[in-house]
C-alpha positions as CSV (number, residue, x, y, z in Angstrom):
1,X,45.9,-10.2,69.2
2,X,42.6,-10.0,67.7
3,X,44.1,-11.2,64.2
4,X,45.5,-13.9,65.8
5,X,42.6,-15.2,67.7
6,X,40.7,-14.7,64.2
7,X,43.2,-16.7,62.6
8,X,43.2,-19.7,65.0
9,X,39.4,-19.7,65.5
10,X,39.4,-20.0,61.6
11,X,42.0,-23.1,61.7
12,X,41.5,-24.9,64.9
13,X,37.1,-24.6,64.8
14,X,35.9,-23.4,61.3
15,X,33.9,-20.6,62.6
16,X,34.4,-18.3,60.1
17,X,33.9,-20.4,56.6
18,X,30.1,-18.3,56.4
19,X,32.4,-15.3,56.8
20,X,35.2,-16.3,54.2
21,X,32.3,-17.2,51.2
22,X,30.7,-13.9,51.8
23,X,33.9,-12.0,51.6
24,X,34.7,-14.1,48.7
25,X,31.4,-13.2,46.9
26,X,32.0,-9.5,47.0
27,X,35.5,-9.8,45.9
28,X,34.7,-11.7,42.8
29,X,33.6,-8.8,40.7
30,X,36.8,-7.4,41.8
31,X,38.8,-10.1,40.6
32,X,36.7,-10.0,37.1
33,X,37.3,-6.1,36.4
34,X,41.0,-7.0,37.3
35,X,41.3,-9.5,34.6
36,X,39.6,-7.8,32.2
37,X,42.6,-5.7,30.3
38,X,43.9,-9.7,29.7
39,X,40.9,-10.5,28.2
40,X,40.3,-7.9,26.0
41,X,43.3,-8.1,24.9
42,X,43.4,-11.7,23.9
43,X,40.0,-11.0,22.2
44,X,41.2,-7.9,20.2
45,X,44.5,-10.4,18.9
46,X,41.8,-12.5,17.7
47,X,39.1,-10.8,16.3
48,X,40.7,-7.6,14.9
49,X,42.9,-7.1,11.9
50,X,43.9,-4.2,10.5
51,X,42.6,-3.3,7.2
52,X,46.3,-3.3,6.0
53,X,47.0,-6.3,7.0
54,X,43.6,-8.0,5.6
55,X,43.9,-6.1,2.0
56,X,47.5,-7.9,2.2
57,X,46.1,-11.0,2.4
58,X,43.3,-10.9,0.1
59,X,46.0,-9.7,-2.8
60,X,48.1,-12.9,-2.0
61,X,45.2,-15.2,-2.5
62,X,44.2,-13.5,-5.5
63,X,47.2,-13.8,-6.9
64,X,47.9,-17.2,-5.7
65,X,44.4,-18.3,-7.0
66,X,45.0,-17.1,-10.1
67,X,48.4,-18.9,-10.6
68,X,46.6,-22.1,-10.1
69,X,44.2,-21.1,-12.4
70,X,46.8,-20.7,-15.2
71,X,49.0,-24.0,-14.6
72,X,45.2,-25.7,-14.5
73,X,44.2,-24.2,-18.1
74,X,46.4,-26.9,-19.8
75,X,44.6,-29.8,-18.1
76,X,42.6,-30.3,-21.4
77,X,45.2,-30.0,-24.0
78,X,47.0,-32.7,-22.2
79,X,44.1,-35.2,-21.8
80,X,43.8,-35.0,-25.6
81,X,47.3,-35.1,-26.2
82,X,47.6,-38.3,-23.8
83,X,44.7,-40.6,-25.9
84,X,46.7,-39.5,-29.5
85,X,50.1,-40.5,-28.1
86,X,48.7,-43.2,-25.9
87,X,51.1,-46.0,-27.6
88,X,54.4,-43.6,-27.3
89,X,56.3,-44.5,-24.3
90,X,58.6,-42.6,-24.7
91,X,56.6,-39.0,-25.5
92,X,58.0,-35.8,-24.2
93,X,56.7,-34.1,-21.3
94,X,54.5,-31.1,-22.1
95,X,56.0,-27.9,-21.1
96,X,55.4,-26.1,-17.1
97,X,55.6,-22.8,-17.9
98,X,56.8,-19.6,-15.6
99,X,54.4,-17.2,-14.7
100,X,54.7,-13.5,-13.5
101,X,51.3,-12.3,-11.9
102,X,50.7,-8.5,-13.2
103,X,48.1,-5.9,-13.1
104,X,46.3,-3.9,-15.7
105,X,47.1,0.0,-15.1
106,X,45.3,1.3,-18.6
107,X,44.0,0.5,-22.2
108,X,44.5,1.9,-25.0
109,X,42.4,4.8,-25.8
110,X,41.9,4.2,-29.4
111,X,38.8,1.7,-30.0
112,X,40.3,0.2,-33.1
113,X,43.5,-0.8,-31.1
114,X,43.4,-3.8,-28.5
115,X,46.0,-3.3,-26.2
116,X,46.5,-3.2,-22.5
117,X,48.9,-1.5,-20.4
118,X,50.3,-3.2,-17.6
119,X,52.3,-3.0,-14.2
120,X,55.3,-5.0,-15.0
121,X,58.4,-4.2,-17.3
122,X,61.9,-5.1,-18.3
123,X,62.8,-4.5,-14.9
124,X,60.6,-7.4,-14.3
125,X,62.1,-9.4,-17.0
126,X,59.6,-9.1,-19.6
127,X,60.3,-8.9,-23.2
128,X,58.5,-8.4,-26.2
129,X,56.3,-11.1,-28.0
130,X,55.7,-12.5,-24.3
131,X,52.8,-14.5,-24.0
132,X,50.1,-13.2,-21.5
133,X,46.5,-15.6,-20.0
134,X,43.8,-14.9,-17.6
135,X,42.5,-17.9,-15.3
136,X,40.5,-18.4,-18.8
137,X,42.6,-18.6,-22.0
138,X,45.3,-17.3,-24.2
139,X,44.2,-13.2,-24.1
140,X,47.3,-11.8,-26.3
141,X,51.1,-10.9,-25.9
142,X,53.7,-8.2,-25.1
143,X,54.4,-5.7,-28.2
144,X,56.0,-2.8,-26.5
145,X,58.1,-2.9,-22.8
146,X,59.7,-0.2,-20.8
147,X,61.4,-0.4,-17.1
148,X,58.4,-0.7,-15.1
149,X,55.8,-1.0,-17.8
150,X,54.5,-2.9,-20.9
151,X,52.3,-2.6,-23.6
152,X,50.1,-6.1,-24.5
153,X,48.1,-6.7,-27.4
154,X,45.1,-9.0,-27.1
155,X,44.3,-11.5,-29.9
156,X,41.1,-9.6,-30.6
157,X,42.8,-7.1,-32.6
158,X,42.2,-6.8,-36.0
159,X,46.3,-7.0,-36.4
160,X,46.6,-10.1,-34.7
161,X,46.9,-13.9,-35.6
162,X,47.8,-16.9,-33.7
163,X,48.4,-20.5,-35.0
164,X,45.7,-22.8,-33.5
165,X,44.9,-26.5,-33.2
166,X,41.4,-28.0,-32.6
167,X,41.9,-29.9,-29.4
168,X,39.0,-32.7,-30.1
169,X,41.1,-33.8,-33.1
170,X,44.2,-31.7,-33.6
171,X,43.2,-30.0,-37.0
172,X,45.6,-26.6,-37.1
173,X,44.1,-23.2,-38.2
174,X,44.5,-19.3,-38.1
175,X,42.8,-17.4,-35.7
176,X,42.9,-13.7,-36.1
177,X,41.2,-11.2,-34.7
178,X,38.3,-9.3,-36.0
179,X,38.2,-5.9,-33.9
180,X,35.4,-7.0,-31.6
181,X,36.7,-8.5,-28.2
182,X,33.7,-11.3,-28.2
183,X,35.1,-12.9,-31.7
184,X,37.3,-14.1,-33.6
185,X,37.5,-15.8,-37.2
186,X,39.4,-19.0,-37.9
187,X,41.3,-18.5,-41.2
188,X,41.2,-21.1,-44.2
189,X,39.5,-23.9,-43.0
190,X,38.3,-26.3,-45.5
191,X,34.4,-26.8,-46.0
192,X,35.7,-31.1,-45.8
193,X,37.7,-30.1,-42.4
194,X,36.2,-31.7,-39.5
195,X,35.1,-29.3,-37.0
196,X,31.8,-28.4,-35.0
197,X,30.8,-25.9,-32.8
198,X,31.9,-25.7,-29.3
199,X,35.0,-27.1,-30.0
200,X,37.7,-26.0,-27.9
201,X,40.9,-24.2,-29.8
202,X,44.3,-24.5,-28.2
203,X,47.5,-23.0,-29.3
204,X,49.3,-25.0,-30.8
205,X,52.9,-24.3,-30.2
206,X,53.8,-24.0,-33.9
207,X,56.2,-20.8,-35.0
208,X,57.6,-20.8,-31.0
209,X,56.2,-17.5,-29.8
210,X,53.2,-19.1,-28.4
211,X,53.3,-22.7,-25.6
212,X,51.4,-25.2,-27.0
213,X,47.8,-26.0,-25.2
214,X,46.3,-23.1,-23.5
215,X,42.7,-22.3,-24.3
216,X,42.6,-19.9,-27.2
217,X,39.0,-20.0,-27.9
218,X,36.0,-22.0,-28.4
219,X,33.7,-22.5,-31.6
220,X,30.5,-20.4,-32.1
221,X,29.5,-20.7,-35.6
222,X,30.3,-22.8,-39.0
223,X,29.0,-21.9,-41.9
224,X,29.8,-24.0,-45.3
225,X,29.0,-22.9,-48.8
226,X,29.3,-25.2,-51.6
227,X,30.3,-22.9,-54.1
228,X,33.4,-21.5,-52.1
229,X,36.3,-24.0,-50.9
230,X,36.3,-22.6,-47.2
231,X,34.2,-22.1,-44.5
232,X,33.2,-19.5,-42.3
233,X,34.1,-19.8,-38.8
234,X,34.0,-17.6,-36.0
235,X,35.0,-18.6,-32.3
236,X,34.2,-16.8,-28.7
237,X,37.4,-15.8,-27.0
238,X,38.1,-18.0,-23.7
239,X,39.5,-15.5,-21.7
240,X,37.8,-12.5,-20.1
241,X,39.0,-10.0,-22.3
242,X,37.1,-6.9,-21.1
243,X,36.9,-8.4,-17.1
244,X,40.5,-9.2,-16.1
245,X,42.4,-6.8,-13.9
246,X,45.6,-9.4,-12.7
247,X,46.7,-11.1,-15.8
248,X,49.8,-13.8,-15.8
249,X,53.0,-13.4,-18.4
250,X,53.9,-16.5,-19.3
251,X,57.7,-17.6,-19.2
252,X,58.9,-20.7,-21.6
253,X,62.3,-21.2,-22.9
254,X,61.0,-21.5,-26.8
255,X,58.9,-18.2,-26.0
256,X,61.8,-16.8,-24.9
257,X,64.2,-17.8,-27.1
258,X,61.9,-16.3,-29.9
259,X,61.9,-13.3,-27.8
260,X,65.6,-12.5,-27.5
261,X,65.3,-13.7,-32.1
262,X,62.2,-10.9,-32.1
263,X,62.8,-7.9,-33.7
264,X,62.6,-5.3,-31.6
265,X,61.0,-2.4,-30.3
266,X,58.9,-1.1,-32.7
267,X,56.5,-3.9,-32.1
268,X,54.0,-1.4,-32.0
269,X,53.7,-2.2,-35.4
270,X,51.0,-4.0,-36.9
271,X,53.1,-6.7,-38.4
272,X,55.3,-7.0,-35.5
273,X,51.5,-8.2,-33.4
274,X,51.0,-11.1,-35.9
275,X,52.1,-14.6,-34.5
276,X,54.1,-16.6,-36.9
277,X,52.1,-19.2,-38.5
């Protein structure tokens, strides 16, 4: 009865709304603690990551990053290439290479060899001769593969040579390596051949192992003697040669068809490391 009384004073003659906010202020913090698994949950979800699942993510935008870095390097090459064959309507498309993201696992403990040894293998479908950038430049290619590993060889090494174009004007050259990983020296270039320093070297696609217009290296020095019919020219490597841990082998169909004409396993060998002019 005394409920009921309560409950129909309450309705019929508001005589307990002072009662009913007072009771309602103590309750609150009851209501608060209640809720407060709910809301720590949704915080947790989030604010916190594991550090799994963050390390995850960081390695796909590495590697994602660095993909767009290498499909970027040939932005140059085909600016140039545009003004020369400007009145060619019907000019063929430049090449959109493949790429395989891969990480180097070792070098080569001898400091008068360049090479790298890296994560991926014929497993992954790499194959010797295989061309490999940084976000930078050209940095070398594939000279030895096993099932889950290859051996690369960067242009550096004294062994190596690449053909080369000057991407200003399109003048072709040799670079080879000179055993020092900030330099290289551009073979047989005439002391008449128009070519200055900081010009940009591209590959140039000739002899089919390496894609035409990625950043090979960039002049640093040009020296001309009278009395001798060439000049002297050394270059600075574009890529970071000594810096980069994920690298990109690069996947064309006339590097690969030179690859499958290649010779073979023993490309260990000096000779096998020199690009075909």
């Amino acid at each position: 009865m005394v409920i009921l009384s309560l409950i129909t004073a309450d309705l019929r003659y508001k005589r307990l709304e002072t009662t009913r906010s007072v009771l309602d202020t103590l309750e609150a913090p009851i209501y608060w603690l209640a809720d407060l698994p709910l809301r720590f949950r949704d915080w947790s979800e989030l604010h916190l990551q594991s550090r799994t699942r963050v390390l995850e993510e960081n390695e796909r935008l590495a590697h994602e990053n660095l993909v767009l870095q290498g499909r970027s390097q040939q932005m140059a090459a085909l600016q140039a290439e545009n003004v020369r064959l400007r009145g060619l309507l019907n000019s063929t498309a430049m090449l959109r290479d493949d790429v395989l993201v891969a990480e180097l696992i070792g070098v080569s403990p001898d400091p008068v060899r360049h090479q790298l040894v890296l994560n991926k293998g014929r497993a992954d479908g790499v194959f010797v001769s295989q061309p490999l950038i940084d976000a930078d430049g050209l940095m070398g290619q594939v000279v030895e593969v096993s099932d889950t590993t290859s051996r690369a060889l960067l242009i550096t090494d004294a062994t190596h040579s690449i053909p080369v174009q000057v991407n200003r004007n399109g003048v072709r050259a040799i670079a080879e390596g000179t055993g020092s990983l900030g330099s290289l020296e551009i073979r047989h270039v005439s002391a008449t051949t128009d070519i200055e320093v900081g010009d940009l070297l591209v590959t140039s696609g000739l002899g089919g192992r390496f894609p035409g217009g990625y950043p090979v290296a960039v002049v640093t020095e040009i020296e001309r003697d009278p009395g001798k019919m060439f000049a002297h020219v050394a270059a600075r490597p574009s890529a970071a040669l000594d810096r980069s841990r994920h690298v990109l082998l690069v996947f064309a169909t006339h590097t690969t068809g030179a690859a499958e004409a290649s010779a073979s396993p023993a490309a260990d060998d000096a000779n096998d490391a020199k690009a075909e002019p």
